[in-house]
Structure formats: structure tokens, C-alpha cells
MARNUDO-261233 format. One record per atom (N, C-alpha, C, CB): residue in one letter; x negated, y, z negated. Coordinates in steps of 0.001 Angstrom, whole numbers, padded with zeros to 6 digits, always signed. Glycine has a CB too. Layout:
BEGIN
aXYZ...
// end
This chain:
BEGIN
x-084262+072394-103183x-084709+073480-104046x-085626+074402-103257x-085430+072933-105304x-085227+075367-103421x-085898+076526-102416x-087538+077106-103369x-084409+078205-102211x-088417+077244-102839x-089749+077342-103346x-090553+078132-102120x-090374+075781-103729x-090885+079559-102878x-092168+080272-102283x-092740+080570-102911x-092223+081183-101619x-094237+080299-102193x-095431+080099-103645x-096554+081304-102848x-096429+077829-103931x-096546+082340-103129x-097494+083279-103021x-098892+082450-103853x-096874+084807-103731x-100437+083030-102778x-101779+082996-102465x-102051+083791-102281x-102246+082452-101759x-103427+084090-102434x-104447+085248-101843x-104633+086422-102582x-104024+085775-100535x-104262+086369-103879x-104014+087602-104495x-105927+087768-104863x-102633+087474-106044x-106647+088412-105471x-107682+088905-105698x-108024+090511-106569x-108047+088796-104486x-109514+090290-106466x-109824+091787-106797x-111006+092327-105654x-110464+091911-108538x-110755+093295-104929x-111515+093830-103937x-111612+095363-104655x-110784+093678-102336x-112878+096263-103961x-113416+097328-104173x-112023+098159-102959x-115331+097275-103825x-112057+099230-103513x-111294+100008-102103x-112004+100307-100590x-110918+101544-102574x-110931+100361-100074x-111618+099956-098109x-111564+098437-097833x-113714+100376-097763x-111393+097614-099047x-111429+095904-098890x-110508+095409-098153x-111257+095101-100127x-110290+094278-098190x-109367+093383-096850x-108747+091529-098184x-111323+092675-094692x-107198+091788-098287x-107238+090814-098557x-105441+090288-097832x-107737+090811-100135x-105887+088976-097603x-104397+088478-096938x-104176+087357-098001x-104413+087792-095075x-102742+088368-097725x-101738+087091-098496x-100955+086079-097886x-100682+087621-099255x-100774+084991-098326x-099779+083696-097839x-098793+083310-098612x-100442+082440-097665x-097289+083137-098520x-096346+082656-098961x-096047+081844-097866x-095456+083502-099440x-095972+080625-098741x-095286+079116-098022x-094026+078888-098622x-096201+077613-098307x-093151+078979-097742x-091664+078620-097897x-091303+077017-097891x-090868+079322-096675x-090341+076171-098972x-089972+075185-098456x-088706+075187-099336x-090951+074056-098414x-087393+074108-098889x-086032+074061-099024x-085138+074543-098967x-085779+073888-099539x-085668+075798-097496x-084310+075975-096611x-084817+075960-095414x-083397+077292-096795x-083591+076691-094866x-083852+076992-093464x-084461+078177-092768x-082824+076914-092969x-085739+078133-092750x-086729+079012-092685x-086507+080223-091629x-087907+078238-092405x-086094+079384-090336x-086121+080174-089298x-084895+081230-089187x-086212+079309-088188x-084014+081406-089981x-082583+082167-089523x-082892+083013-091110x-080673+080902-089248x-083954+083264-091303x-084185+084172-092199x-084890+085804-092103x-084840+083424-092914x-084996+086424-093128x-086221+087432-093307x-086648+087227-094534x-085943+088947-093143x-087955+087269-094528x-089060+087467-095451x-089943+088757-095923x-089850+086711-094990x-090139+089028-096540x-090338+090152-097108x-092038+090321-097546x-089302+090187-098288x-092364+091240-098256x-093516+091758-099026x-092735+092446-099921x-094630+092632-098282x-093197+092758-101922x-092850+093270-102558x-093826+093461-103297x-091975+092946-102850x-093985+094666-103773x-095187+095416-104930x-094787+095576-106374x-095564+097036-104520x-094956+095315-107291x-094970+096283-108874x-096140+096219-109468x-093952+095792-110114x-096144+097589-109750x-097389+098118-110210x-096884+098595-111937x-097965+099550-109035x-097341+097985-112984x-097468+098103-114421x-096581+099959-114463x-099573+097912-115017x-095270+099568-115125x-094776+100730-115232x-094006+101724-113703x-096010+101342-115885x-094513+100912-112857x-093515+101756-111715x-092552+100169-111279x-094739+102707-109904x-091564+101071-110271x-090356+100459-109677x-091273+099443-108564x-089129+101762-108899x-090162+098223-108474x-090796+097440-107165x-090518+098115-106104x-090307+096026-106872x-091542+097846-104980x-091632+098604-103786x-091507+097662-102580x-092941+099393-103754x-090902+098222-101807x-090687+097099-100362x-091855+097343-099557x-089202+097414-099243x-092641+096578-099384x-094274+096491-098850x-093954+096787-097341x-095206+094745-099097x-093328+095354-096493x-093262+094382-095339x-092311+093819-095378x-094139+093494-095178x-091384+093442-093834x-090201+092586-094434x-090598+091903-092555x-088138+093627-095123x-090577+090649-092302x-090291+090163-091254x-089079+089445-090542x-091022+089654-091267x-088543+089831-089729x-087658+088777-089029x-087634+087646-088398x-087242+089106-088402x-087988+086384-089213x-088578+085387-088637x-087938+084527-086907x-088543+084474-089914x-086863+084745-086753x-086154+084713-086088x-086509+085301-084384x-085300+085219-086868x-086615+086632-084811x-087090+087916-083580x-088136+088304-083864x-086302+089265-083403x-089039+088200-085057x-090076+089075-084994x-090237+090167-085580x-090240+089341-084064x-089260+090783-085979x-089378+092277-085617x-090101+092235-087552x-087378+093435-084997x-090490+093344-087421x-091301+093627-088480x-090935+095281-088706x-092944+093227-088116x-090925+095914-090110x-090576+096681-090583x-091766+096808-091748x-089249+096483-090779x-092107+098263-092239x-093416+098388-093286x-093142+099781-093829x-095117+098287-092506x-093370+099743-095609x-093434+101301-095881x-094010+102276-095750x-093432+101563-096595x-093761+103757-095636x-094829+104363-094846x-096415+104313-095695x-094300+105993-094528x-096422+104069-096515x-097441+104162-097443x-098833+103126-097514x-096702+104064-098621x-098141+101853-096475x-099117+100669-095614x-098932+100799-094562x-098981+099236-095747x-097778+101671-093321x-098253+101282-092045x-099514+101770-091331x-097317+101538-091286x-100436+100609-090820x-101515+101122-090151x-102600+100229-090776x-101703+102713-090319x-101985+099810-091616x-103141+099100-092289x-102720+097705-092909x-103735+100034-093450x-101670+097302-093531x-101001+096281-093370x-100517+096077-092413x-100333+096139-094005x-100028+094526-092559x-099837+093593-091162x-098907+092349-091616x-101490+092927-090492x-097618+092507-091217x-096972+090807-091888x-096780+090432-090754x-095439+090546-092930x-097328+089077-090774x-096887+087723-089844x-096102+086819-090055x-097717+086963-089589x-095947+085356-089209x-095208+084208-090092x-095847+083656-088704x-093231+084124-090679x-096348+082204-089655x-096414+080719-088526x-095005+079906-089022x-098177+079408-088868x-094801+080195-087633x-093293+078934-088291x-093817+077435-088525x-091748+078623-086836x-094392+076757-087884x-095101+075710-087884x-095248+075241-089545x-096438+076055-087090x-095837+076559-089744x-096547+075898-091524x-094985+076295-092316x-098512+077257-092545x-094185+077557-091734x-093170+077995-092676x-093722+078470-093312x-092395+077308-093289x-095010+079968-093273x-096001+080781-094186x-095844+081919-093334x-097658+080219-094432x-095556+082917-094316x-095474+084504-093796x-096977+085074-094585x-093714+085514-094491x-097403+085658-093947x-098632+086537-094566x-098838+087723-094278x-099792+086116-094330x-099443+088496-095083x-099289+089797-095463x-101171+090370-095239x-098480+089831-097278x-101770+090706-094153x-102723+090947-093800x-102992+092461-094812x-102665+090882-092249x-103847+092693-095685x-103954+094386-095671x-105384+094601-095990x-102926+095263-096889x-105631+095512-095142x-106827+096670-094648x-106722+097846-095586x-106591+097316-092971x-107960+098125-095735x-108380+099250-096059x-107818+099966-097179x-108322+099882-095095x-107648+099060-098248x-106355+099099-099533x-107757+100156-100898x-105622+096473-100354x-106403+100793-100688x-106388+101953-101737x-106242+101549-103499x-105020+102904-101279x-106751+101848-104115x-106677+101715-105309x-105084+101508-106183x-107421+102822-105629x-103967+102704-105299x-102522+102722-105279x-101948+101483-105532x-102023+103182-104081x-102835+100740-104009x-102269+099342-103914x-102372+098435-105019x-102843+098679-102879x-103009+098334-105984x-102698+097423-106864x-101653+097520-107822x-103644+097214-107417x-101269+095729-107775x-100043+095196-108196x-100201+094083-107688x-098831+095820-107865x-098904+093913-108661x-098028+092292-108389x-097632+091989-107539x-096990+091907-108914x-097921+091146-106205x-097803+091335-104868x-096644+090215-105085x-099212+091129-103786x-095005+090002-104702x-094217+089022-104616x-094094+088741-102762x-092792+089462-105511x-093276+087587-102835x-092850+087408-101443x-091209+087246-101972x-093682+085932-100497x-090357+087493-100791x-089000+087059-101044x-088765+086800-099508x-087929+088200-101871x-087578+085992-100058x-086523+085477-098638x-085071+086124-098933x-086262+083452-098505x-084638+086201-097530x-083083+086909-097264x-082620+085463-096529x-082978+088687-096009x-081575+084955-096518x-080530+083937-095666x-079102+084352-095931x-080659+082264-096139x-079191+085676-095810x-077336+086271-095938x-077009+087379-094898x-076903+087159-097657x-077726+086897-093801x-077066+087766-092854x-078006+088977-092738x-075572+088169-093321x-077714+089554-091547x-078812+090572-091162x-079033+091377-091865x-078719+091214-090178x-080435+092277-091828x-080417+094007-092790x-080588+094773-092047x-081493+094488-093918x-080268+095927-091850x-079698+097269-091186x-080858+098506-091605x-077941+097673-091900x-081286+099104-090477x-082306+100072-091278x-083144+100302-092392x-081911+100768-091467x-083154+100848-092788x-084110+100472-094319x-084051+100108-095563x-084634+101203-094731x-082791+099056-095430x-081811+098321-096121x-083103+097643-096847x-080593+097335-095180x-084114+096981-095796x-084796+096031-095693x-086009+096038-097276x-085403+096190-094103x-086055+097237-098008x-087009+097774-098684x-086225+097420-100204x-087359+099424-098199x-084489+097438-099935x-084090+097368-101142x-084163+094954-101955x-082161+098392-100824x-084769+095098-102737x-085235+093843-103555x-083584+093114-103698x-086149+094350-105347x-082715+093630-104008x-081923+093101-105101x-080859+092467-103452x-081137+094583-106649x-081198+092817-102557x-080778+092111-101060x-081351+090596-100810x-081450+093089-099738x-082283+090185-101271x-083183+089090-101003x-082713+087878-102327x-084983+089745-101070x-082787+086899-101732x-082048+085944-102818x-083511+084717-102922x-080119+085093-102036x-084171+084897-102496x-085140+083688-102859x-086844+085054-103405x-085444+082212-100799x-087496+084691-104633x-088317+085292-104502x-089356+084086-105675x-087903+086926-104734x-090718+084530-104706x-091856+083640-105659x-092309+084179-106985x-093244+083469-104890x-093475+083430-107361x-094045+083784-108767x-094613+085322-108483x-095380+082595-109325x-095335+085557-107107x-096208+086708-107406x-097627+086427-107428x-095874+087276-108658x-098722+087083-106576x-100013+087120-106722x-100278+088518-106723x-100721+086365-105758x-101796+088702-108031x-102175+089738-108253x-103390+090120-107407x-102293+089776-109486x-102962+091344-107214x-104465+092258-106183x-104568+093231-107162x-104156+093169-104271x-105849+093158-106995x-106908+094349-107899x-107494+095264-107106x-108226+093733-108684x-107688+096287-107213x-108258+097176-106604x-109043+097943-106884x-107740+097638-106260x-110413+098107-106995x-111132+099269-107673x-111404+100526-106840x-112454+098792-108166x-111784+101330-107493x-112476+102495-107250x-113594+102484-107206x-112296+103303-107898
// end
């Protein structure tokens, strides 16, 4: 049974710093991508972060690059979602998801309904 359990969600003032952790377990972690996903009360989900656990490669919307940061320890099988200097915008329902169907292509990577494993969701708050 496949299980990612998003952490770290909070409430910070804006300019704050909070990282998130999703721990993956019951697949095969490494021949995947992992993601970041946003909804904010009344808007569309948003593709945050997506990592290639595999290569590395990392992809971000323009609206966090520079200030978010996704990683992964393979070791633990935990991708995390570092973010800086978060804007009031930023709050929402922070999800994690997994892809295991084959590669994504340009900014394929942003669309949700591509990703077949996704967690409960941790909430970030953000004030003004």
C-alpha cells in the first residue's frame, strides 16, 4: 500500500521559513518523481516543485523560484519542500504527490491529474 504522509505544515508571519517533509513508503521510490502541490480555499491546485528522484533534476513555478527549494534523501525515502521568504499568496493546502508512469516532458510536470500517488496535505498559514 503506497502511503505519503506530508509534515511541517504551520503558521509563520510573511518573510518566514517553513520546510516541508513527505515520507514515501510501498513503492519503488527511486524510479519516480515527486512533486509539491498548493490549493488555496477557492482557487485551482497549483504545481509548487516536482523532483526527479532518479537524476535530480528539479523543476519550480515561477511564482517560488528563488525561494523555494525541493530535495529528497533517498535513504529516509522523504522529499522536502524548503520555502523562504513566503508571501502571504503562499498560503494553502500544501500536498505531496508521486508519478511511477514514466517520464514528464516540459511543464507537463505542474499538471496534478499526471501523478497517481498523493498524501493527506499539510496546512501553511501565512500572515501579513
Amino acid at each position: 500500500q503506497v502511503q505519503l504522509v506530508e509534515s511541517g505544515g504551520g503558521s509563520v508571519q510573511a518573510g518566514g521559513s517553513l520546510r516541508l517533509s513527505c515520507a514515501a513508503s510501498g513503492y519503488t521510490y527511486s524510479s519516480n518523481y515527486m512533486g509539491w502541490f498548493r490549493q488555496a480555499p477557492g482557487k485551482e491546485r497549483e504545481g509548487v516543485a516536482v523532483i526527479n528522484i532518479g537524476g535530480g533534476v528539479t523543476a519550480y513555478a515561477d511564482s517560488v523560484k528563488g525561494r523555494f527549494t525541493i530535495s529528497q534523501d533517498s535513504a529516509r525515502k522523504t522529499v522536502y519542500l524548503q520555502m523562504n521568504s513566503l508571501k502571504p499568496e503562499g498560503a494553502a493546502m500544501y500536498y505531496c504527490a508521486a508519478r511511477d508512469r514514466g517520464p514528464l516532458y516540459g511543464g507537463s510536470w505542474s499538471n496534478g491529474a499526471l501523478y497517481n500517488y498523493w498524501g493527506q496535505g499539510t496546512q501553511v498559514t501565512v500572515s501579513s
